[in-house]
Each structure stands twice: as structure tokens, then as C-alpha cells.
VOPAGU-2260 file (C-alpha; in pm, 1 decimal, decimal comma):
REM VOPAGU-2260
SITE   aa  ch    i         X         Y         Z
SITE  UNK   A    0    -640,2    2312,1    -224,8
SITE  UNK   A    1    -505,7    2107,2      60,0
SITE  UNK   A    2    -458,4    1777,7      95,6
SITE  UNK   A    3    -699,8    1743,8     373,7
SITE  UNK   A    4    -967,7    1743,4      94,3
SITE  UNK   A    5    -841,3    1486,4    -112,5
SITE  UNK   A    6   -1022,6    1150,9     -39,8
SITE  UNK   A    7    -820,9     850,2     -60,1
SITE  UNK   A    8   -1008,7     457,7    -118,3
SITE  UNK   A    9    -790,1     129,1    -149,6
SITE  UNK   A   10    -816,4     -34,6    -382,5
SITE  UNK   A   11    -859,0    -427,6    -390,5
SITE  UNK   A   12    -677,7    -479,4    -748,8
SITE  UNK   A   13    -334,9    -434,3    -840,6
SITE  UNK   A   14    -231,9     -79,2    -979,6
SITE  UNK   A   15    -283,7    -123,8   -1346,8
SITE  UNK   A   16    -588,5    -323,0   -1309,5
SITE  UNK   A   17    -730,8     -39,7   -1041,1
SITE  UNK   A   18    -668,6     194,3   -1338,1
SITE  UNK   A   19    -862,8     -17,6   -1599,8
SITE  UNK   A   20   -1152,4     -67,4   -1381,4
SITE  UNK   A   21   -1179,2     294,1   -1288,3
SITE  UNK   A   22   -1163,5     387,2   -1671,3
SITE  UNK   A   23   -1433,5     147,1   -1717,1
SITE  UNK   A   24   -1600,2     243,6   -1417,3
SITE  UNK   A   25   -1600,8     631,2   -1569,2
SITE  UNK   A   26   -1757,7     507,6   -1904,7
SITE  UNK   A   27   -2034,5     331,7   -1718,9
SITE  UNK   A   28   -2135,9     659,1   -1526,4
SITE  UNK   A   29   -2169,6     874,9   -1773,7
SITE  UNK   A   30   -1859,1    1029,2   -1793,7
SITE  UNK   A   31   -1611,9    1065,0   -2065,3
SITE  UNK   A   32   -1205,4     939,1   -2023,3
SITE  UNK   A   33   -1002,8    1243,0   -2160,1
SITE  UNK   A   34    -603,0    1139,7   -2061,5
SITE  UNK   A   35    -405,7     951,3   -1871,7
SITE  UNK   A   36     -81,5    1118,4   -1697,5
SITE  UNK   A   37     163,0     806,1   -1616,7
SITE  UNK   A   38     370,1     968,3   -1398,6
SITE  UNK   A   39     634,0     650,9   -1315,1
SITE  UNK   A   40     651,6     662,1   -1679,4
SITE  UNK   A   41     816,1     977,9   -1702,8
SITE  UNK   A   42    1023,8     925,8   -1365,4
SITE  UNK   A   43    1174,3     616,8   -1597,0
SITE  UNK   A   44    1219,1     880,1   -1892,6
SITE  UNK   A   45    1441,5    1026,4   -1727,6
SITE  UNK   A   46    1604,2     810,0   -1525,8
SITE  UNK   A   47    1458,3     782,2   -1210,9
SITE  UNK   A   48    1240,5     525,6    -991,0
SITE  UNK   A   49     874,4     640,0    -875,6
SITE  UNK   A   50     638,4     361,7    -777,2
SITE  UNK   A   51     300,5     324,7   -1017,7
SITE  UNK   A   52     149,8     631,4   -1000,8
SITE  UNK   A   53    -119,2     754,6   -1315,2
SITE  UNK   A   54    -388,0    1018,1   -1305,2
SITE  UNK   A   55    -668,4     962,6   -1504,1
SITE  UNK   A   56    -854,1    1287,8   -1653,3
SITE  UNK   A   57   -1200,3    1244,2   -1649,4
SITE  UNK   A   58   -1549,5    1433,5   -1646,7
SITE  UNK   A   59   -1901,5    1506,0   -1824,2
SITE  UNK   A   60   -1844,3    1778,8   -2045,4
SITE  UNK   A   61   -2211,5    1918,4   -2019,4
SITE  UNK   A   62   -2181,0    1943,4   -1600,0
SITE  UNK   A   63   -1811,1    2091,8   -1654,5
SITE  UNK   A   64   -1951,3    2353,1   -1867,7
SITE  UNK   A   65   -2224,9    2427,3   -1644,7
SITE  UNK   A   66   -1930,7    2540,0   -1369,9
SITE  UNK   A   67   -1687,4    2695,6   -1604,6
SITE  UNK   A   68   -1985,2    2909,5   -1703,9
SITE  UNK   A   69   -2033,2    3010,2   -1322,7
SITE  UNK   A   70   -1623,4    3063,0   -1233,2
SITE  UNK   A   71   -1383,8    3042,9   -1566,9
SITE  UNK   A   72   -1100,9    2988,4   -1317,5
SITE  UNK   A   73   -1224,6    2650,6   -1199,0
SITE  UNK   A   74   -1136,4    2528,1   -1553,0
SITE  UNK   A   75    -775,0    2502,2   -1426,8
SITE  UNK   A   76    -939,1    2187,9   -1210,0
SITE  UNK   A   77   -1150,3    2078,3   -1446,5
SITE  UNK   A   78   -1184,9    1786,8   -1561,2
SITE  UNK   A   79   -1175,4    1598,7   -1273,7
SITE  UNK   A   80    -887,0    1362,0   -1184,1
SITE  UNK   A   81    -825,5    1069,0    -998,4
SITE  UNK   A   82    -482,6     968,0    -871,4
SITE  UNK   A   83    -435,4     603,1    -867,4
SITE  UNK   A   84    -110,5     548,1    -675,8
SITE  UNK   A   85      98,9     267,7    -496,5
SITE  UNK   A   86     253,5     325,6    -153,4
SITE  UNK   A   87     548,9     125,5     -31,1
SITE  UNK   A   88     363,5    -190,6      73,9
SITE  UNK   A   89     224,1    -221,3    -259,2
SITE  UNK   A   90    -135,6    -120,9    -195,3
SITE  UNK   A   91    -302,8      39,4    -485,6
SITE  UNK   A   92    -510,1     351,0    -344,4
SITE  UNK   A   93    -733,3     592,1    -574,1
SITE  UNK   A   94    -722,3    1002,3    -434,7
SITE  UNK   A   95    -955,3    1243,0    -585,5
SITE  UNK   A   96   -1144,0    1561,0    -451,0
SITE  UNK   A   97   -1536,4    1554,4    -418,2
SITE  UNK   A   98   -1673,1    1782,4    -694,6
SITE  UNK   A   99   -1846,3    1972,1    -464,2
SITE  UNK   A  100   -1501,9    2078,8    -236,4
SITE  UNK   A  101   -1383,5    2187,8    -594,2
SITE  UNK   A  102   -1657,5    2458,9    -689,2
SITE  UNK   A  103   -1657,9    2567,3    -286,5
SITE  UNK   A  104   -1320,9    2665,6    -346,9
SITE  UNK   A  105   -1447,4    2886,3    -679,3
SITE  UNK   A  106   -1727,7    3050,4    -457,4
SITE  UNK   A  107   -1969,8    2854,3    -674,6
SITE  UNK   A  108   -2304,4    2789,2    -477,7
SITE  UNK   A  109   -2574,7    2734,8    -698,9
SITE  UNK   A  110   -2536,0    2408,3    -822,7
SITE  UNK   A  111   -2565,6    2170,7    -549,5
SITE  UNK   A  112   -2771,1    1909,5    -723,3
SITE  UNK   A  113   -2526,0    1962,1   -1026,6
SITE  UNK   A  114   -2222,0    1874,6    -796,1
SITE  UNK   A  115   -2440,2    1621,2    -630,5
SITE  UNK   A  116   -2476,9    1391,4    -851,2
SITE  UNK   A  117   -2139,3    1436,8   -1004,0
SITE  UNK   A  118   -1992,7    1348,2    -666,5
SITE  UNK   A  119   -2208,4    1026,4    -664,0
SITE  UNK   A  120   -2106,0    1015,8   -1043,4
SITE  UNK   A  121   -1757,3     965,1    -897,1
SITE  UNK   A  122   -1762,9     794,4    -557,5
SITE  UNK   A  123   -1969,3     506,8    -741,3
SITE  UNK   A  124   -1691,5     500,2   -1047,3
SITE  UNK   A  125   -1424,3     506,6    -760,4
SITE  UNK   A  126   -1637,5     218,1    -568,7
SITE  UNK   A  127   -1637,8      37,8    -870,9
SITE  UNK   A  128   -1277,9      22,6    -976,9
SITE  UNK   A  129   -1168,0     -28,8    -592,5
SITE  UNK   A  130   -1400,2    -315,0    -474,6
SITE  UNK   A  131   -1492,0    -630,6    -595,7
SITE  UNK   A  132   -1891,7    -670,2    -706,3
């Protein structure tokens, strides 16, 4: 999948707060937190310098089923993810791909009010942790 899919928000917290709220922001829409990938983390495991950079794993195990049922080789893309990432001005941004870009890729087309409303599942979560309420 290119990049030309991926959707990217700001974010109007800091990076580990952006990463909270989204976390919270997943357990308020339904959705269950599986992992979190720290990726600057590892950079400093090994003795280099990466900026804040985490995915967080995410989905609703019921809807994920649903597709893995229709393509087994979306599974390598699901659960979801969200990259929550800091550039060089320190801006926190958020970069995920719409559920829906994700099955189109797998040829699956009979779920659109499945991928739907796990699309708005995620654009609110993403709204959420990006912007204040």
C-alpha cells in the first residue's frame, strides 16, 4: 500500500499525551488496544536517535473477523494501526489508513457498512486524541 493512502491529522498535544488520548479515544469507540510498538525506543536500544515515534495496534475483534473471513491475507494488516509520530518541528501527527482503503486492496466488497462504521470508529478516535473538546 502506498503512502498516498495513509491519512495524516496533527495533533494538538504533545507526542506521549497524543498517544494516551488516542488509546483512550480507542476504548471509548468500541475498540480494543492490543500493543504498542515504540519505535524511538528501540532506535535508543541500540544506539541510535529517532524522534517519538509509537504505533498503537488497535481494532474490534468481531469486525476484524468478519474481513479475515472474506480475504485471510488481510490479516497481515489487521488490526489496525495508527502511527503517532513527531516531525522535526516537534509537531505530533497521527497516520493511519481508512479501513475501507485496506479491504479494497484485499478485493473485499461486501462489507461497506462494516468498513463504514469502522472508518468512523477510527476518524472519531483519531479526532479525539488530536483535538481539544
Amino acid at each position: 500500500m502506498s503512502t498516498e493512502r495513509l491519512i495524516t491529522v496533527e495533533s494538538g498535544f504533545p507526542h506521549e499525551e497524543t498517544v494516551q488520548r488516542l488509546e483512550v479515544a480507542v476504548r471509548e469507540g468500541g475498540m480494543t488496544p492490543f500493543a504498542h510498538v515504540d519505535h524511538s525506543a528501540g532506535a535508543a536500544e541500540v544506539g541510535l536517535v529517532l524522534r517519538p515515534t509509537q504505533v498503537l495496534i488497535f481494532g474490534n475483534p468481531r469486525a476484524g473477523i468478519l474481513l479475515i473471513q472474506d480475504n485471510q491475507k488481510i490479516g497481515i494488516d489487521l488490526p489496525l494501526r495508527a502511527l503517532i509520530w513527531q516531525d522535526d518541528h516537534d509537531r505530533t501527527w497521527v497516520s493511519y489508513i481508512e479501513p475501507a482503503e485496506i479491504a479494497k486492496h484485499y478485493g473485499i466488497t461486501n462489507r461497506e457498512d462494516l468498513l463504514s462504521k469502522m472508518g468512523q470508529s477510527v476518524r472519531l478516535a483519531v479526532e479525539r486524541a488530536t483535538k481539544a473538546q
